[in-house]
C-alpha positions in Angstrom: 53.7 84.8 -41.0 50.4 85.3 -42.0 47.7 87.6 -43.3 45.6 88.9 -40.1 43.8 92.2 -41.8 43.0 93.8 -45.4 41.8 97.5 -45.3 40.9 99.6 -47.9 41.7 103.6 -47.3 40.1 106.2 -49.4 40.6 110.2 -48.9 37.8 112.5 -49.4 38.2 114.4 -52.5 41.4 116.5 -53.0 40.2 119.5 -55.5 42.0 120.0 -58.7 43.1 123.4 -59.1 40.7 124.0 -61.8 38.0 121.8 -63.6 40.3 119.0 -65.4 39.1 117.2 -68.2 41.0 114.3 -69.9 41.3 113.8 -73.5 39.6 110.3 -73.4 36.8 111.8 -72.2 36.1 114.2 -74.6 34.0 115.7 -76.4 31.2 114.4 -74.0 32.4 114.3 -70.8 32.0 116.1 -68.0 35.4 118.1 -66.1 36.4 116.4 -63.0 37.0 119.2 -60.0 38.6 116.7 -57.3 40.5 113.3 -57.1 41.0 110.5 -54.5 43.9 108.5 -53.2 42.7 105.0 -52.6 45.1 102.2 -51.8 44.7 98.4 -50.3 46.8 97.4 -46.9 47.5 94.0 -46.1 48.3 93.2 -42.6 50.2 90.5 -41.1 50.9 88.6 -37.7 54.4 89.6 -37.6 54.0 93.8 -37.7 54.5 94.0 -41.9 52.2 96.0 -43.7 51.9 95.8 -47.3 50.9 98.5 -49.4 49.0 98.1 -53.0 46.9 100.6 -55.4 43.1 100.2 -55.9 40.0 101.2 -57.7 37.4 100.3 -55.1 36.9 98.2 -52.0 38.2 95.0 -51.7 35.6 92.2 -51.4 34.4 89.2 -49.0 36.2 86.7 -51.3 39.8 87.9 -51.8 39.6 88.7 -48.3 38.4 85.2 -47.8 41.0 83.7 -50.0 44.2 85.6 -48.3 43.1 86.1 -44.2 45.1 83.5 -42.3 47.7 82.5 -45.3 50.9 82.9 -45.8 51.6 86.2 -47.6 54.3 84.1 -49.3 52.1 82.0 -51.2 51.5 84.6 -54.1 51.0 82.0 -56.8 48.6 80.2 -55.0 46.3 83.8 -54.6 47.0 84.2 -58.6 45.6 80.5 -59.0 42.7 81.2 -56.7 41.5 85.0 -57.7 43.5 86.1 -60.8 43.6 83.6 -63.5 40.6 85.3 -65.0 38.4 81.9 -63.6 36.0 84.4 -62.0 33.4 86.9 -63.3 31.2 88.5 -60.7 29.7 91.3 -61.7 31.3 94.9 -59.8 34.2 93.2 -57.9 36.6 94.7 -59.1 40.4 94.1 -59.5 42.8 92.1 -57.2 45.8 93.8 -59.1 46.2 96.1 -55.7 46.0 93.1 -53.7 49.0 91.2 -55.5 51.3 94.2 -54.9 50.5 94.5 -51.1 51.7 90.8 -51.1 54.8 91.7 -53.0 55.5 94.2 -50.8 55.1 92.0 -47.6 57.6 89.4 -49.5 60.4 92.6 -50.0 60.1 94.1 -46.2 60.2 90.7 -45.1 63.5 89.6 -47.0 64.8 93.4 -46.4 65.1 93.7 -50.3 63.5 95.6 -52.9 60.6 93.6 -55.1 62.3 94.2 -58.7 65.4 92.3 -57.0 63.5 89.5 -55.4 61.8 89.2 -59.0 65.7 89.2 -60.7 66.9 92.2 -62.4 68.4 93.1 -65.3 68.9 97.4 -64.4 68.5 99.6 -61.5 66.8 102.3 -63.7 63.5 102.6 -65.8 63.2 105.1 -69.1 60.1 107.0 -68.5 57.9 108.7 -71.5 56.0 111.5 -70.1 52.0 111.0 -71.0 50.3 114.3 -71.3 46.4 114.0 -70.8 44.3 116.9 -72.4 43.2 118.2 -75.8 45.6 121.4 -75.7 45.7 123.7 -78.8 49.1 123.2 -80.3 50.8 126.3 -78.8 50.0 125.4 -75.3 51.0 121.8 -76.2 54.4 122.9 -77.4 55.0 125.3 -74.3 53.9 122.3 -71.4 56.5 119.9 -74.2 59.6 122.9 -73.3 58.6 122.8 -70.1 58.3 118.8 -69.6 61.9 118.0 -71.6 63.4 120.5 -69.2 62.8 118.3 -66.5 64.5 115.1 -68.2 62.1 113.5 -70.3 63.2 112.4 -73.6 60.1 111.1 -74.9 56.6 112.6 -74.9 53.2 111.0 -75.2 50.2 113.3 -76.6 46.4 112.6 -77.2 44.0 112.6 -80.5 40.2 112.9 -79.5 39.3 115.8 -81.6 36.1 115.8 -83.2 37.7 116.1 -86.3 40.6 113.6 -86.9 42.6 116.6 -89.2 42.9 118.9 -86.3 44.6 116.3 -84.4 46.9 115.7 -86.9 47.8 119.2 -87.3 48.8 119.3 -83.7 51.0 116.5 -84.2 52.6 118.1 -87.1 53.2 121.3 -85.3 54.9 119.4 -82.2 57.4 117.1 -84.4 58.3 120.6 -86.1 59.2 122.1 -82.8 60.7 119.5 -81.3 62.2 117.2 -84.7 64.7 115.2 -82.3 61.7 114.0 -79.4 60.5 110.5 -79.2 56.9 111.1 -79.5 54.3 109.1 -78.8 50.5 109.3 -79.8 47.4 108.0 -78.1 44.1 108.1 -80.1 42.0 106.4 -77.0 40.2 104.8 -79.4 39.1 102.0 -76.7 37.5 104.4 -74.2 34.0 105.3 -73.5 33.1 109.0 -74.7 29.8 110.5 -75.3 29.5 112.2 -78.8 32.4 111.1 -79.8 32.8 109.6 -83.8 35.4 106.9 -83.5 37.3 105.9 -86.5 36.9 103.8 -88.8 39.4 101.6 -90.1 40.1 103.7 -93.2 40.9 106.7 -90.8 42.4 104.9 -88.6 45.0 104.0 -91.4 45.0 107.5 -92.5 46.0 108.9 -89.5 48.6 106.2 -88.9 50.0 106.5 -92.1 50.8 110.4 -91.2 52.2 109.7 -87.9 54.5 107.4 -88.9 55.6 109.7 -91.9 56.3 112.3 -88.5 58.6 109.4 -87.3 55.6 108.9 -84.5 57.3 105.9 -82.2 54.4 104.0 -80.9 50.4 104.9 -81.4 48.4 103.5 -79.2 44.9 102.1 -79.3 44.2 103.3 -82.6 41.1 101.0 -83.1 39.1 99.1 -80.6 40.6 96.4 -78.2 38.5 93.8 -79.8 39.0 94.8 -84.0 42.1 92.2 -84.0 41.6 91.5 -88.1 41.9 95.7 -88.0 44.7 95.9 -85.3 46.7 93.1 -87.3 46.8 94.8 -90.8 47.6 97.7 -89.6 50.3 96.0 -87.2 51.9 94.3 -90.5 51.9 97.3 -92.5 52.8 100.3 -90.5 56.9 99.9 -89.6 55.2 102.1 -86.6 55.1 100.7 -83.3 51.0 99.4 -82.4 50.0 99.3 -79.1 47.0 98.6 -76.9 45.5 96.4 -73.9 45.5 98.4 -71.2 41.3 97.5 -70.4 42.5 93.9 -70.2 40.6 92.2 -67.3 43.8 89.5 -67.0 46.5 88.2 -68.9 44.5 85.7 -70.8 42.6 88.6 -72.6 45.7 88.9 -74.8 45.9 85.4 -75.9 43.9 85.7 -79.2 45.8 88.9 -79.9 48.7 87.3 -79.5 47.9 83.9 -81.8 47.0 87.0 -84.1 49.6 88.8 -83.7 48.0 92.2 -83.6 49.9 94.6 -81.3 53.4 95.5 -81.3 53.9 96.3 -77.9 50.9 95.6 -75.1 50.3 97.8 -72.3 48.9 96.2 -68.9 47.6 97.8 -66.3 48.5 96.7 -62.3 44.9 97.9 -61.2 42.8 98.0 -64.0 42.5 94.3 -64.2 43.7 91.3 -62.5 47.4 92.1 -63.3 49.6 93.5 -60.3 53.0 92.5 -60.4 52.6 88.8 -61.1 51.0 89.1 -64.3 52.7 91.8 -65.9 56.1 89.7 -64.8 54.1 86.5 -66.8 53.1 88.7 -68.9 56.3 90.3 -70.0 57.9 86.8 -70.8 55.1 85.1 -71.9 55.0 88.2 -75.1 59.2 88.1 -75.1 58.1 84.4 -76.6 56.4 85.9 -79.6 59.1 88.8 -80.1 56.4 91.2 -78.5 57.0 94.1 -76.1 55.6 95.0 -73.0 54.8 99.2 -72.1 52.9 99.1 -68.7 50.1 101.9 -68.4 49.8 103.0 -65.3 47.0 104.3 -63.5 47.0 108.5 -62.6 46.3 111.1 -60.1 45.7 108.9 -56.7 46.6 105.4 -57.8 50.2 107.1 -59.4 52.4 107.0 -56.4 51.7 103.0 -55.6 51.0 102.1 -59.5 54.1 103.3 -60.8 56.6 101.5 -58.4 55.1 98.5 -58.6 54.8 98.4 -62.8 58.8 99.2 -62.6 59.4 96.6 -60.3 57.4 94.0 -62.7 59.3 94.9 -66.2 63.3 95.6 -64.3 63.5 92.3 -65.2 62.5 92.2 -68.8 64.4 93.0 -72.0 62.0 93.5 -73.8 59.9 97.2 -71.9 61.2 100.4 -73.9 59.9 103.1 -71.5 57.2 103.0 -68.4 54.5 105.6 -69.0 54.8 108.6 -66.2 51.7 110.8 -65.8 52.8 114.8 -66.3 50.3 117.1 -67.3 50.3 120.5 -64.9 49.2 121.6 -63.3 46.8 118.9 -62.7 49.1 115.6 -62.8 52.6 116.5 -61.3 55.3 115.2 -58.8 53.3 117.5 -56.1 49.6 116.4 -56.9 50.8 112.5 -56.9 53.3 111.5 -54.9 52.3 114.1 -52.1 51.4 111.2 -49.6 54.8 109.7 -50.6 57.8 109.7 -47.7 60.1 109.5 -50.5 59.2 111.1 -53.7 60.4 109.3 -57.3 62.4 111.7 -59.8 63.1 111.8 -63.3 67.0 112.1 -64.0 68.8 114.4 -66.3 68.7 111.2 -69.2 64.8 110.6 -68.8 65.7 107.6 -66.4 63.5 107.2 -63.0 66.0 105.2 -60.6 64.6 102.5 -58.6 64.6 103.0 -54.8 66.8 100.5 -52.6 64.5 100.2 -49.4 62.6 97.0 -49.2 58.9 95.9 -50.8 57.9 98.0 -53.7 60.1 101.2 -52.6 57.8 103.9 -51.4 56.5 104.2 -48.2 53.2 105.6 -47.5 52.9 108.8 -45.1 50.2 107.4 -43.1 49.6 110.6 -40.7 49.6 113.0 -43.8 46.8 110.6 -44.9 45.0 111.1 -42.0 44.3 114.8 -43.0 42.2 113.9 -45.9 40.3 111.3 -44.3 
């Protein structure tokens, strides 16, 4: 077998149904009115398509490095394009690329990736991750209505201007819901016009209150790249800490590591040079220093392929708590995401999402409902 094609498809904007502005953006940003689905194929000599999320267009030199290989030889593609060797300027990530390979290998052997890769369950617990700045009565309604869908853990966002009223949220949510596993990102890490971030003293401030709320994990409380901040607060708060989604590979955690700054560490298939590969590496290679791995996965467009694949990488590990799920209607729901999806992905009754049988990563894509938004 061997790689013949790689195409990249991209729909023309599918409008929100009203302006949509995420927390990490805020207070600067301006509302998105529209998303795209974008996702790599990966054709091959013997009829097998393979499937992968991604951020942009795939370039002359991972097309270079795959056309007319076997779609087998995955390590030798990580060796080639994703050990972090390379550092053009705009080319964006091969993490897409890895999981249409993956998903060759699992149609191919008629099996599921997450088995191929050895498994330890057939089910991922999901944490819903809400997205906006909501006031704290809005918040607690869309919590009602997200826990009576299955979800037994909740993730909401701090990016107030003012670091108090996001605490005050918080408090309000943990007094309306005392039993929820809560989670709290502060997007601390992200790009945002007019924003003041923290400082370490209010980073520790803040923490110090979330963890007296019983707060489960906090994520990116400081800057990616603040490891002396990241690994006091680490060693004092009994609070989980956890960060790395903007890391470009896997070797971007290897200081933070020999630091030992984060708790738990969050990859990203598509946001780097990750895909299945290195969050698999990954996830052992942070087992080894009694660390956990949380995957964030990508939202809107990218869900639908991102999500499968990030399950299939960590059914294997012991040491992933939950996989992040993007809910937050009506903009991010089952219906917005998964829409191009044959088979659609649930949430059971115990928060569990359970992970499909049919070979390669487990969806398949519904090619001539795509072709309406081309």
């Amino acid at each position: 077998m061997k790689v013949i094609n790689i195409k990249t498809v991209k729909t023309k904007p599918i409008p929100f149904p009203s302006p949509y502005c995420p927390s990490w953006e805020q207070p600067g940003g301006q509302s998105q009115t529209s998303y795209t689905v974008q996702y790599v194929k990966v054709y091959t000599d013997e009829g097998i398509t393979g499937y992968g999320p991604t951020l942009g267009e795939v370039n002359d030199i991972a097309k270079q490095s795959l056309i007319d290989t076997d779609p087998f030889m995955i390590e030798s593609f990580w060796n080639t394009a994703m050990r972090g060797l390379e550092v053009s300027y705009n080319r964006g990530s091969y993490g897409g690329l890895d999981v249409a390979l993956w998903d060759i290998v699992g149609k191919a052997a008629g099996l599921p990736v997450y088995k191929l890769l050895g498994t330890k369950t057939d089910k991922i617990k999901v944490y819903a991750a809400t997205s906006r700045l909501l006031d704290a009565k809005e918040l607690i309604d869309e919590i009602s209505h997200i826990i009576s869908l299955g979800f037994k853990a909740v993730k909401i966002r701090f990016h107030r201007d003012d670091w108090k009223e996001d605490l005050k949220v918080a408090e309000a949510v943990r007094a309306s819901f005392p039993d929820l596993t809560l989670l709290v990102d502060a997007n601390q890490n992200n790009v945002s016009l007019g924003y003041k971030y923290w400082s370490r003293e209010t980073a520790f401030k803040v923490a110090r209150e979330l963890q007296s709320l019983g707060v489960f994990l906090f994520e990116e409380p400081l800057n990616f790249r603040d490891l002396d901040g990241l690994k006091i607060m680490s060693d004092e708060l009994d609070m989980y800490i956890a960060g790395g989604e903007h890391a470009i590979s896997i070797y971007d955690y290897l200081e933070h590591l020999k630091k030992g700054t984060f708790d738990i560490y969050q990859p990203d298939v598509i946001l780097g040079d990750m895909g299945i590969t290195g969050i698999r590496k990954f996830g052992i290679i942070a087992d080894y220093f009694n660390k956990m791995v949380m995957p964030h996965v990508s939202i809107a467009g990218n869900f639908a392929l991102s999500f499968p694949a990030a399950a299939a990488a960590v059914a294997g590990l012991d040491n992933c708590p939950f996989l992040e799920y993007s809910y937050d209607p009506p903009f991010l729901t089952q219906e917005s995401q998964l829409f191009y999806l044959k088979d659609k992905f649930n949430v059971d009754s115990d928060g569990y999402v359970k992970l499909s049988q049919s070979p390669g990563i487990g969806v398949e894509v519904d090619e001539d409902l795509i072709a309406r938004y081309l």
